[in-house]
N, C-alpha and C positions, 0 to 999 in steps of 0.2 A: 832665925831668932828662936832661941828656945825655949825660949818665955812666952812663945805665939802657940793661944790654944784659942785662938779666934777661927772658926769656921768663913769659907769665902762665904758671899750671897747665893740663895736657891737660888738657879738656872733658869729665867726664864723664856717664853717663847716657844715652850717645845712646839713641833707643829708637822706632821704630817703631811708630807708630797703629793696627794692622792693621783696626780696627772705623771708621775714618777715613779709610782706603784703600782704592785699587779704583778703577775707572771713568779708569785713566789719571793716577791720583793717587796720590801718598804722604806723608804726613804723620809730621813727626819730630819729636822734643820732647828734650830736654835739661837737665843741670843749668846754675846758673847760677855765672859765675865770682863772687869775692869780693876779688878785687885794688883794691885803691884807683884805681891806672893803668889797669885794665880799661877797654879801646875797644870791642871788638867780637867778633864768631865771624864764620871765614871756613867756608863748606860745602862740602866736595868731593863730586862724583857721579863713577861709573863704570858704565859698562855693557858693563864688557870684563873682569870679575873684579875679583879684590881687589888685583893688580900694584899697588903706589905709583905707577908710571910713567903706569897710563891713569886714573887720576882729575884731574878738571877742577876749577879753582872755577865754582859755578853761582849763588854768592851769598855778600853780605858785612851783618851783621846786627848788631844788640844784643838780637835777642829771644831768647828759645827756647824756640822751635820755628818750623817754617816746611813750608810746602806745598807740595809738586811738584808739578808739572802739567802735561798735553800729553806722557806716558810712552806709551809704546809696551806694548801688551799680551804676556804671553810672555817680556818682556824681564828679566833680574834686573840689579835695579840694587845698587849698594854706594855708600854712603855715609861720609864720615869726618868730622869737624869738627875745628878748630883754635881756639887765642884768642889776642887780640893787643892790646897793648898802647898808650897814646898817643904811644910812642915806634918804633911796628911792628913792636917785637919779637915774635914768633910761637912759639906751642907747636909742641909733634911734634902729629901729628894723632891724632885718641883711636883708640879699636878702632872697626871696622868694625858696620853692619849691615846689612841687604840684603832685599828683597821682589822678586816679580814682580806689576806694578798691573791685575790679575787683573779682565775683563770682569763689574760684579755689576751693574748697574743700566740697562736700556735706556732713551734717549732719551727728555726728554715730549714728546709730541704739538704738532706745530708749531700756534702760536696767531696770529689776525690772518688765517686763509685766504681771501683774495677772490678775485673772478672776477667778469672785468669782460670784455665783447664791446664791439668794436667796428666801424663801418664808415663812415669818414670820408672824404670826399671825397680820393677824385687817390688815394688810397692805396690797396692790398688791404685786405681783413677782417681781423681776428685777435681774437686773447685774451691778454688782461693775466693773470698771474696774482703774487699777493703777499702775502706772508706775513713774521711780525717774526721774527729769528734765533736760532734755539735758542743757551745760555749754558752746556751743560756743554763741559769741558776736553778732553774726549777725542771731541767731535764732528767725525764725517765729513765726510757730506754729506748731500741731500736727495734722494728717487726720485719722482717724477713719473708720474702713470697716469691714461689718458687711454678712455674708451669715447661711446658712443653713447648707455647706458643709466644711469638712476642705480645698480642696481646690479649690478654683475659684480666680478669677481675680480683683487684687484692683482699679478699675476703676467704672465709675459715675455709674452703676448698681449694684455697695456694698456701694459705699460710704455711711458712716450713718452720719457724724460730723467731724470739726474741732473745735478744743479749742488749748487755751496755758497755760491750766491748765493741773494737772499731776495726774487727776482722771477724771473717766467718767462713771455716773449711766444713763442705756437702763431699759427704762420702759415700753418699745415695747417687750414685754417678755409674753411665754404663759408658763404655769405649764408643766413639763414634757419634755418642748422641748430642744434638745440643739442647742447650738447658737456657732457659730465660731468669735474670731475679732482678726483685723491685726492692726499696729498703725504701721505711717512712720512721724518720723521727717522731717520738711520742713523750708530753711532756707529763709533768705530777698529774695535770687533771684534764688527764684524756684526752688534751686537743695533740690532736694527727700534723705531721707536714704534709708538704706534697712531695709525691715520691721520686726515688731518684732511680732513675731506669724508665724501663726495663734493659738491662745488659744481658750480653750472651757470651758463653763460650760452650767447647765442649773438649772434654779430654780425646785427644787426636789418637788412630790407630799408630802403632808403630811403623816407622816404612819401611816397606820392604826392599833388601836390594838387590842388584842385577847384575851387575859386572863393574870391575872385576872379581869372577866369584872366590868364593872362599878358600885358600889355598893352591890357587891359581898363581901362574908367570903372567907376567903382563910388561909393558915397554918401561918409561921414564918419564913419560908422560901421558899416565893412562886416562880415560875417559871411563865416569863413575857416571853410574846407571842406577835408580831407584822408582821403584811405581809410585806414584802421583798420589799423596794422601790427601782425599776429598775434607776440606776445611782449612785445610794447612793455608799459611799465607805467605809465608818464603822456608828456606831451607838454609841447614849450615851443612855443608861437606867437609868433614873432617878428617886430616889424616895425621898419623900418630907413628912414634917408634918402637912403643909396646902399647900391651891389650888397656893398660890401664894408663898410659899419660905419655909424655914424650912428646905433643902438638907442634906438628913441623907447619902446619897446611889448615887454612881456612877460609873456605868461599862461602860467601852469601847467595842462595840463586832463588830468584823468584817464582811464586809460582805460576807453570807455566798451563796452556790451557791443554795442550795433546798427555796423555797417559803415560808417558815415561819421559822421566826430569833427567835431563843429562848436565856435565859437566868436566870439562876438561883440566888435567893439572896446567899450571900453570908455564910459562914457556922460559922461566928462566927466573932461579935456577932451578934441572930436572933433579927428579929421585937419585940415588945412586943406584947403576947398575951394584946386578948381586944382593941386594939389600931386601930385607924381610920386613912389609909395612902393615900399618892395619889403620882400617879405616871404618866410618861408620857416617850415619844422617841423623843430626838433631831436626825436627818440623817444630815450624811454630807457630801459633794462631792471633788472632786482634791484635793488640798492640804491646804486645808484652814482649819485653826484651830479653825472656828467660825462656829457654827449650819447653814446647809441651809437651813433646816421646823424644825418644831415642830409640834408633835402630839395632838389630845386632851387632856388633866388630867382627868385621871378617878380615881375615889376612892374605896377602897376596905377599909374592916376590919381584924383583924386576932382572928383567934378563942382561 
């Protein structure tokens, strides 16, 4: 109707969830209008008093109620609502109501925390670490704590970083060593989780290999030979048709408890006689399904 410059009725009811509040939240509920032409509620926020001049719209609805989030702790907000019609006509805005979204519930425990070592060729050592991203409203960031030992104390003499990212590579990493980290969620207003860890890895030495050496003849079914990398938790024995790809051949072998890790080609089908291979040892540690060294490629023949 275009002839409708009638305003719906001021909003009333507005009201405050206060048991549904908190943690950087507020939550308002409302009556509902009863206009035939009823369109919508417009929601004003303030956090500058109850002045009509500093309230904002923060959202346009047909529900009522609706949830605020990502508030600032300390802060008193004010709130007003309006309704409106299919023609835009607008009510005055109802009374006010007003909270401050008061720190009640610390962070949960970040979930997903790995720790993964690595030491890959051409590259320096380091540690992966990663974890999946906390989901409340009023989250910070994450703190990072870093020792020697599994366990000591997450305080300024572990601390190694915050981010509010959901990965974090330590380049502060020696070959061999292993390293401990702990991560705690931390929300707007300082409350801590409980932390997740302590996890371990450490970037494994390269292993070294033994036979068949390096431009060496050897049969069609050779037995490959490498020193026992201390941490390691199984092994990939690889063999290849050039230095850089061609993967004919791959065993898993565990690791074993004596000083040199053997492993046999397999009995069918052999290498080809005459033919120039190359081979090498991926080691890998905890439960990561990705190499943590590699060995050199050495080449052999077969007679």
């Amino acid at each position: 109707n275009d002839d409708d410059f009638d305003a719906p009725a001021v909003p009333t009811g507005l009201d405050i969830v206060e048991e549904e509040s908190g943690d950087g939240e507020i939550k308002l509920i409302w009556n509902a209008n009863s206009e035939s032409d009823f369109a919508g509620y417009h929601l004003y926020r303030s956090d500058n008093g109850d002045s009509p001049s500093e309230y904002e719209q923060i959202t346009e609805t047909t529900s009522t109620e609706y949830l605020d989030i990502g508030l600032d702790y300390n802060t008193v907000y004010y709130y007003r609502i309006s309704s409106f019609d299919e023609n835009n006509n607008e009510s005055e805005m109802s009374n006010p109501d007003s909270l401050a979204p008061i720190n009640v519930r610390a962070p949960a425990k970040p979930s997903g925390f790995k720790v993964y070592g690595y030491n890959l060729p051409d590259i320096p050592p380091y540690i992966e670490l990663t974890w999946q991203a906390n989901t409340e409203s009023d989250f910070s960031h994450y703190e990072i704590y870093k020792a020697l030992t599994g366990l000591f104390p997450m305080d300024s003499t572990t601390f190694l970083a915050d981010t509010t990212l959901t990965n974090y590579t330590d380049e502060d990493v020696e070959e061999g060593v292993k390293y401990y980290y702990a991560i705690i969620a931390v929300d707007k207003g300082s409350e801590k989780s409980e932390a997740a860890g302590p996890k371990s890895d450490l970037p494994l030495p390269r292993p070294s290999l033994i036979s068949p050496e390096c431009n060496s003849t050897t049969t069609t079914r050779p037995t490959f030979e490498w020193e026992r990398v201390e941490g390691a938790t199984s092994y990939n024995v690889i063999v290849q048709t050039s230095a850089q790809s061609g993967e004919i051949w791959t065993e898993v072998v565990s690791q074993p408890s004596d000083s040199i890790v053997t492993q046999q080609f397999r009995s069918s089908p052999l290498l080809e006689s005459g033919k120039t291979y190359y081979w090498k040892v991926a080691a890998f540690s905890s439960d990561n399904e990705e190499a943590n060294s590699y060995s050199t490629i050495w080449r052999f023949s077969t007679q």
